[in-house]
LOMI-432489 format. One record per residue (C-alpha): residue in three letters; x, y, z. Coordinates in steps of 0.1 Angstrom, whole numbers, plus 5000, padded with zeros to 4 digits. Example, Ala and Ser with C-alpha at 12.3 -4.5 7.8 and 13.67 -1.06 7.14 Angstrom:
BEGIN
ALA512349555078 SER513749895071 
% end
This chain:
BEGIN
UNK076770956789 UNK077970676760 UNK074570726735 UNK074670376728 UNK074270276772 UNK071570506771 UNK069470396747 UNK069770006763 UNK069070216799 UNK065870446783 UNK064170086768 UNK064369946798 UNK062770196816 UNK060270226792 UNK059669866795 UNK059369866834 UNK056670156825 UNK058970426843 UNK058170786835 UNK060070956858 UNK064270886874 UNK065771096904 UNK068370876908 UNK071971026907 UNK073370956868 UNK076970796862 UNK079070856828 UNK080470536831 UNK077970256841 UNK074770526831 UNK072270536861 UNK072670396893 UNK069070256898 UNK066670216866 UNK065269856877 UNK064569686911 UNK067569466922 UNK067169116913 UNK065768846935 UNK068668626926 UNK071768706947 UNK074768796933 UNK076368506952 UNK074368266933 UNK075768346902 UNK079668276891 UNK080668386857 UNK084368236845 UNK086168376811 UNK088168006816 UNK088167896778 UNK087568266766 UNK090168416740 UNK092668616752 UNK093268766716 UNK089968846695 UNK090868886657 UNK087568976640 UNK088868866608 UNK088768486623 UNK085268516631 UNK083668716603 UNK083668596565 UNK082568906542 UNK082968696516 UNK079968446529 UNK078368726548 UNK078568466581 UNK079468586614 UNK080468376640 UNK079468456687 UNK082768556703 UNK082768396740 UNK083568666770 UNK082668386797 UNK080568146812 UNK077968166840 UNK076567906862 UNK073467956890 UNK073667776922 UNK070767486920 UNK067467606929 UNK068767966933 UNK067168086897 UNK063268186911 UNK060168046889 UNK059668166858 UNK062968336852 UNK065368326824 UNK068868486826 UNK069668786804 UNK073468896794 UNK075069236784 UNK078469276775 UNK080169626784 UNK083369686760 UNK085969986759 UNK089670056754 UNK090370176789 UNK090270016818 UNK088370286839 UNK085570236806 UNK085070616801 UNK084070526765 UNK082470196760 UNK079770046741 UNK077169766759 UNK076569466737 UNK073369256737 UNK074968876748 UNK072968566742 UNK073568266767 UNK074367956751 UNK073467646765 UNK076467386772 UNK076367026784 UNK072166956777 UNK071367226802 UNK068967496797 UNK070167886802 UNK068467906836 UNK071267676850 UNK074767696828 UNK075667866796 UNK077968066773 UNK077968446771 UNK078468526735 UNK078468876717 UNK078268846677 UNK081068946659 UNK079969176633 UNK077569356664 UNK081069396681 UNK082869546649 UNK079669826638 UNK079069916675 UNK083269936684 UNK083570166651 UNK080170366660 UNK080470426693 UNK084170376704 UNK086770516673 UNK087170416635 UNK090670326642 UNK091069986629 UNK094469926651 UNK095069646675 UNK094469746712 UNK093769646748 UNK090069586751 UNK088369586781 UNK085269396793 UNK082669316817 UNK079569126820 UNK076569276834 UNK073668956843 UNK069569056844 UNK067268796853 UNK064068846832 UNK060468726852 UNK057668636835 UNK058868756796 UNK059069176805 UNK060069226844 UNK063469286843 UNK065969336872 UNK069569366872 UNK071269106895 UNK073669256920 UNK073669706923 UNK074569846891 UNK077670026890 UNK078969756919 UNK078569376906 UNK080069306876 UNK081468966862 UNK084068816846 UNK086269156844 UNK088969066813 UNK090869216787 UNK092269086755 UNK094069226722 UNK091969326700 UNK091969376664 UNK089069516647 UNK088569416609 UNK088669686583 UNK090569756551 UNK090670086551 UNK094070236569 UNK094170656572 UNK097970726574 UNK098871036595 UNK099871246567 UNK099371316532 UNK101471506503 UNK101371646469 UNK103571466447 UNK104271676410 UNK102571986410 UNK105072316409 UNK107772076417 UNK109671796404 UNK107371446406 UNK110871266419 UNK112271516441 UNK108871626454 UNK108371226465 UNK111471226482 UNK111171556497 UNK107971556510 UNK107571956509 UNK103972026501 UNK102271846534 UNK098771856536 UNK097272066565 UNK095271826594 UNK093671886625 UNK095171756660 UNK092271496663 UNK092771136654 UNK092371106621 UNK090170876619 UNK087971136644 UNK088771386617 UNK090071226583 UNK089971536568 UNK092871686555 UNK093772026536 UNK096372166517 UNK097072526496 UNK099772526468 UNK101272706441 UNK100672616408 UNK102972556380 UNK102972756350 UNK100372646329 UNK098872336334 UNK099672186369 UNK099771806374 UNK099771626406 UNK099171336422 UNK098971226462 UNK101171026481 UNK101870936521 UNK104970786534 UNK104270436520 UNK103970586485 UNK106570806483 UNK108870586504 UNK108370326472 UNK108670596445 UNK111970536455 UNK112170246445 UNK110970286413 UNK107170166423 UNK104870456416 UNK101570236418 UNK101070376452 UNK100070706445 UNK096270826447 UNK094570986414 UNK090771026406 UNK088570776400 UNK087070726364 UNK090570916353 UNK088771276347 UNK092271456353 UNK090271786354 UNK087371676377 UNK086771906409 UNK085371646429 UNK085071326430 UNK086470926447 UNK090770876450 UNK091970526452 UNK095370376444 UNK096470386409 UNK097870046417 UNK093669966421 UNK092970176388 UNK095470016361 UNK095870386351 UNK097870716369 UNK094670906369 UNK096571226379 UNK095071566389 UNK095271856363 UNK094472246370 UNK094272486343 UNK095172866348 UNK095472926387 UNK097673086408 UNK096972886437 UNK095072516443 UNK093572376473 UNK093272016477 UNK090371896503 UNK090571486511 UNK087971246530 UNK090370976538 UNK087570806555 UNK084770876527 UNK088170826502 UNK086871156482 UNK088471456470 UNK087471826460 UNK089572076439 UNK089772426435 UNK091572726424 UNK092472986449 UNK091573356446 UNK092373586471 UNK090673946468 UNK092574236472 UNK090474366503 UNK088074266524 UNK085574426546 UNK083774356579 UNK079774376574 UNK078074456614 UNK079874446644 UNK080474766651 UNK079074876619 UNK075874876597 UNK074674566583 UNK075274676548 UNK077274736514 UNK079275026527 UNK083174986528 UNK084575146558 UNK085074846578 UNK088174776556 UNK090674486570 UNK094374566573 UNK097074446553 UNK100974446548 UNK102274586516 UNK102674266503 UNK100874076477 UNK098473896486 UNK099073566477 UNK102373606495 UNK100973726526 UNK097073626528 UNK096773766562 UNK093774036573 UNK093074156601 UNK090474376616 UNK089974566653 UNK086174546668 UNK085674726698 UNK084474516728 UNK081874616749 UNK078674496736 UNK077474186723 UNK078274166690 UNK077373966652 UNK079374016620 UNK079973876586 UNK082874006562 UNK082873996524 UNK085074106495 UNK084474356468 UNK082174156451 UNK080274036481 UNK078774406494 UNK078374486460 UNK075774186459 UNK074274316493 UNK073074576469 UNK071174376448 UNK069474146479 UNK072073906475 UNK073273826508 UNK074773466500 UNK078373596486 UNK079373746521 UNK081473446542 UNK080573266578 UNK082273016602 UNK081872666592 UNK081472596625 UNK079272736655 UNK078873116655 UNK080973166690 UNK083872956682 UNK087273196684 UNK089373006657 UNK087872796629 UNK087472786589 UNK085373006568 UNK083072986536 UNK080673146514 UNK077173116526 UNK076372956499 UNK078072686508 UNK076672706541 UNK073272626554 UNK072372936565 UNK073773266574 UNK076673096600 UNK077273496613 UNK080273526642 UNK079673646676 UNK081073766700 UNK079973886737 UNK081574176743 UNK083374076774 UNK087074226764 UNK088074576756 UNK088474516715 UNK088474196696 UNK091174116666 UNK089573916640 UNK092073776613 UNK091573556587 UNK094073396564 UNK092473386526 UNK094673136516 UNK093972876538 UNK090372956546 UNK090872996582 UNK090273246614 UNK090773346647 UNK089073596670 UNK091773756694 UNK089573926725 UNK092474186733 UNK092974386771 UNK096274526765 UNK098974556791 UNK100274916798 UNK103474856786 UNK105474626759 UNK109374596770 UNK112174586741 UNK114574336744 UNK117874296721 UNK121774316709 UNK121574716727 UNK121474496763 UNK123074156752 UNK119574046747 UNK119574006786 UNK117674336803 UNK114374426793 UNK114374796802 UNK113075076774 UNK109474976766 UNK106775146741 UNK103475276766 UNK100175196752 UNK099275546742 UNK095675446725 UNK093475196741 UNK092875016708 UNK096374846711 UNK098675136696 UNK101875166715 UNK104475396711 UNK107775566723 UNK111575616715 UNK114175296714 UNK117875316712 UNK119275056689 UNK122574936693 UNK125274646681 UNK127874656707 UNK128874296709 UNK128674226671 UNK125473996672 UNK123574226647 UNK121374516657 UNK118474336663 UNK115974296688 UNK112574156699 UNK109874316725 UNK108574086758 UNK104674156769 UNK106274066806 UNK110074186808 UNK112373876810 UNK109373616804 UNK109973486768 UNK106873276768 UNK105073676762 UNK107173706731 UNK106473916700 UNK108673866669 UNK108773916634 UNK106373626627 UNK103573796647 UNK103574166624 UNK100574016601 UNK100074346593 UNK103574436582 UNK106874616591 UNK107374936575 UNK109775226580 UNK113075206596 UNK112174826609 UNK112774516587 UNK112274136593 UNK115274016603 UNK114173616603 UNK112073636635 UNK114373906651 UNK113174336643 UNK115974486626 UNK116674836629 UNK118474846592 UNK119375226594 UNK121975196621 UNK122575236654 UNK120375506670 UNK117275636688 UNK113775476670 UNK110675626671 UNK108275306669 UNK104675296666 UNK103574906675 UNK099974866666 UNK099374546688 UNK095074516672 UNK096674536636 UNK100074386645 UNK101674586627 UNK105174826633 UNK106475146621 UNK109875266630 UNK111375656621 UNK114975696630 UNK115375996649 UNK118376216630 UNK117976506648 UNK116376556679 UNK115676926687 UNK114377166709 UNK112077496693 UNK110477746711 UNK109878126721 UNK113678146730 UNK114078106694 UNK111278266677 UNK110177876667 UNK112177946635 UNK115077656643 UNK115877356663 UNK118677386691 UNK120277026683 UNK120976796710 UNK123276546715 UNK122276156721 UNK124475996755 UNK124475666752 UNK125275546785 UNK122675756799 UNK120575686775 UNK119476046770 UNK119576356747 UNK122076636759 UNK121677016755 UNK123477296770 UNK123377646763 UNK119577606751 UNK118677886773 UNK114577776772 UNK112278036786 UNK108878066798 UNK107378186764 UNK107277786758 UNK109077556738 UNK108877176728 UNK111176866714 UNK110476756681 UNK112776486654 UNK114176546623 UNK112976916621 UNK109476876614 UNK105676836637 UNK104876476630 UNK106576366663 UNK107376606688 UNK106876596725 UNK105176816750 UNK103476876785 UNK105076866819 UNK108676786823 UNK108376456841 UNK105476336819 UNK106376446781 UNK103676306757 UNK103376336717 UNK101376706709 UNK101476806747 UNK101477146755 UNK104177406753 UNK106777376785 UNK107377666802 UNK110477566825 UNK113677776823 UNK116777686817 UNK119977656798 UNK121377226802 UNK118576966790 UNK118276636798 UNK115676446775 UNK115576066785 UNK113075896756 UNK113175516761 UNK111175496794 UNK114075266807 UNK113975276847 UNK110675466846 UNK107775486833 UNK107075796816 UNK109476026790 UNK111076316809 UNK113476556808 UNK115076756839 UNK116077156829 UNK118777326849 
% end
């Protein structure tokens, strides 16, 4: 329900001396019976908006200068003679909103004016003060000062006796003079939709033009949410900057750099503080950061403030409860890509599900305070404990502890945070049994071989045949559902890096050491991907004393490894890659898995199909 309606609905009650409503409760008129109907018929009242604007510019009826404010008419009511019972006065609320259905409105107080020598009882002028109509509109309905459709209705009470109130008509069914008219609220403050750095690392002119460092900001309206966030490199040295939005930079152009926004009271080196115009400063009051790598730049359009700060990103980080101990030890350690850190500020840790579930995560420095009973340096959600995405912040910044939680519901949870920006998200995770490789080996139009989810945690694994046969590049992608490319997983998902035989190919996998048969480990809790080209593909065993591998050859429109004349006996035997233990296959012939046991089939021609395409295990066949 609109808070504004019910606090007009609750004092009435209270003055009727209601304690108690089990009426049914509606969002858009509030409830459906607070106050006896009216003795006064609806029929006896008519209510005209003849006369009333059609357009209401609150800039023609409020003088800020004077501090007057001047009624704003919505219509005019008249009571059919003698209809109005003894003792009665007439009492006016005016219900505003931008849409016509009034899902968010606001209800004005009205005062009846009387026209033409006649008292209110009989004829009058429904009025709503201006500057009431600009605080509540901004309050209750949005900040945004732009011209709009506004919607209204008049709702009529007849008042007996000073205090007995009653509503005239049913509520929810009788209102009056139904209008709308263009509205423009009045307010000197305008939030433009985005925001930029202008100097900094680059160029002031070409940075203007450009427009390449744009400040970060939330889906909401802005002025819902006129905060606005953005993470840069420095320059060497001493970095510079100013801020700009489309109207500024669009007249840096022209040689008019007044527009920009710099500190107010010109402390280039302050870390907080107001931002106004320079062209309302006289001066460029520019921004100035000594020494950092990085610089975040927080702005309150609406509050028209600023904070400033150097970036730091620790080397590690490390997950305090969940599944762990509440406490300074380290072996909750986030994952990372080989990269550094400022140019991939990505972390990422696997919780397993199951149980309901609080955590905190620190650096270095943060579980080394734990130690000392300082509990303060470890970071929590700015916002409520549960939410899955969000921003994060030392708790001392925060008022109170601000833990995560989660309920336990899924198998494992993937909580990733990116210490650059500040940010998070929780991933609850119930992974599919298989993950289907797509690419320039099929024309990129069959998704057949596919990795099986060999460890429950997200780790899948298996063999891939990588190919180029049309020329496109031997590249490739995997699909969560074959053929659906709304399940796709590219290069831009790996937060936790591509190593081995695998490289980034610009959103595409690459297999950069040539056409062949992959063995890939995709770590879909980590998102991360290994990748060991298979150079050798052998087969060991009793038959030869386990002392070398009888090499096999790969058939590539089969899609399978070859052997004949291996002459495999019962003393056992296995496939393994490139002549070593770290990968080799065992078990039964139609189910082969990594370290199964020693086969014992006989035979002298094998068959070892490896990329699960057209079934869903690895098998061989031994004749």
């Amino acid at each position: 329900m609109n808070m504004k309606k019910l606090g007009i609905f609750m004092t009435a009650l209270l003055s009727m001396g209601f304690v108690a409503c089990t009426e049914n409760f509606d969002a858009t008129v509030g409830p459906q019976s607070y106050t006896a109907e009216s003795p006064l018929a609806a029929s006896d009242v008519s209510v005209s908006t003849v006369g009333s604007p059609v357009t209401i510019n609150l800039a023609d009826y409020i003088n800020e200068e004077e501090g007057t404010s001047s009624p704003i008419p919505f219509g005019t009511v008249s009571v059919t003679e003698g209809a109005m019972p003894a003792n009665t006065v007439l009492r006016a609320e005016v219900e505003v909103a931008r849409e016509a259905d009034f899902g968010t409105s606001v209800i004005l107080d009205a005062d009846i004016i009387p026209s033409d020598g006649l008292d209110s009882n009989e004829y009058g002028l429904i009025a709503v003060d201006a500057s009431k109509l600009q605080a509540d509109y901004f309050e209750y309905i949005t900040k945004n000062p732009a011209t709009v459709t506004l919607y209204s209705h008049v709702i009529l009470y007849t008042v007996t006796g000073g205090d007995a109130e009653a509503i005239i008509g049913k509520p929810g069914e009788n209102y009056f003079a139904e209008n709308k008219v263009t509205f423009t609220p009045l307010n000197k403050l305008t939030i433009a939709p985005a925001y930029y750095i202008v100097g900094g690392p680059n160029d002031w002119q070409s940075s203007a033009i450009e427009r390449t460092i744009k400040f970060q900001h939330s889906e909401e309206d802005v002025y819902v949410d006129p905060v606005f966030t953005v993470t840069f490199d420095a320059a060497a040295g001493d970095t510079w900057f100013a801020i700009g939005d489309d109207q500024a930079c669009d007249a840096i152009a022209a040689g008019d750099w007044s527009q920009l926004y710099g500190i107010v009271g010109g402390d280039n080196e302050a870390k907080e503080g107001k931002i106004a115009r320079r062209s309302e400063m006289g001066g460029d009051n520019s921004f100035c950061v000594k020494g950092a790598k990085k610089i975040r730049v927080t702005i309150d359009m609406m509050e028209q403030t600023f904070t400033v700060e150097a970036v730091n990103i620790a080397e590690s980080y490390y997950l305090v409860g969940g599944n762990g101990s509440w406490s300074s030890d380290k072996s909750q350690k986030f994952s990372h890509s080989d990269k550094d850190v400022f140019e991939d500020p990505i972390f990422s840790y696997v919780l397993t599900g199951g149980s309901d579930m609080w955590f905190a995560f620190g650096d270095a420095e943060a579980l080394d305070a734990i130690d000392a009973g300082d509990w303060k340096q470890l970071f929590g959600t700015t916002g409520a404990s549960e939410d899955l995405k969000g921003t994060f912040d030392r708790r001392y910044n925060l008022d109170g502890d601000h833990s995560f939680h989660v309920d336990g519901s899924a198998k494992f949870y993937r909580f990733t945070i990116n210490a650059l920006d500040m940010t998070y998200e929780i991933t609850p995770l119930n992974f599919d049994p298989y993950i289907y490789f797509i690419g320039a080996t099929d024309g990129w139009t069959n998704a057949e071989q596919k990795l099986a989810l060999t460890d429950e945690s997200g780790i899948y694994t298996g063999f891939l045949y990588c190919a180029d046969p049309n020329g496109w590049g031997n590249e490739f992608k995997f699909q969560k559902v074959a053929g659906d490319w709304g399940t796709e997983i590219n290069t831009g998902h790996m937060t936790g890096g591509i190593t081995g035989d695998f490289a980034d190919g610009g959103g595409n996998f690459k297999a950069t050491a040539g056409e062949g048969v992959y063995f890939v480990t995709l770590d879909m809790g980590k998102m991360s991907i290994n990748a060991v080209k298979v150079d050798k593909m052998g087969i060991i065993g009793g038959f030869n004393d386990w002392a070398a591998d009888f090499e096999m050859t790969w058939n590539a429109t089969d899609f399978c490894y070859e052997a004949t004349g291996a002459g495999v006996t019962d003393g056992g035997w296995k496939f393994r890659i490139n002549a070593g233990w770290d990968i080799n296959l065992g078990g039964t012939t139609d189910n082969l898995v990594a370290n199964g046991d020693n086969l014992t089939v006989v035979g002298a021609t094998i068959k070892l199909y490896p990329t699960r395409k057209g079934k869903d295990n690895i098998y061989c066949t031994v004749e």
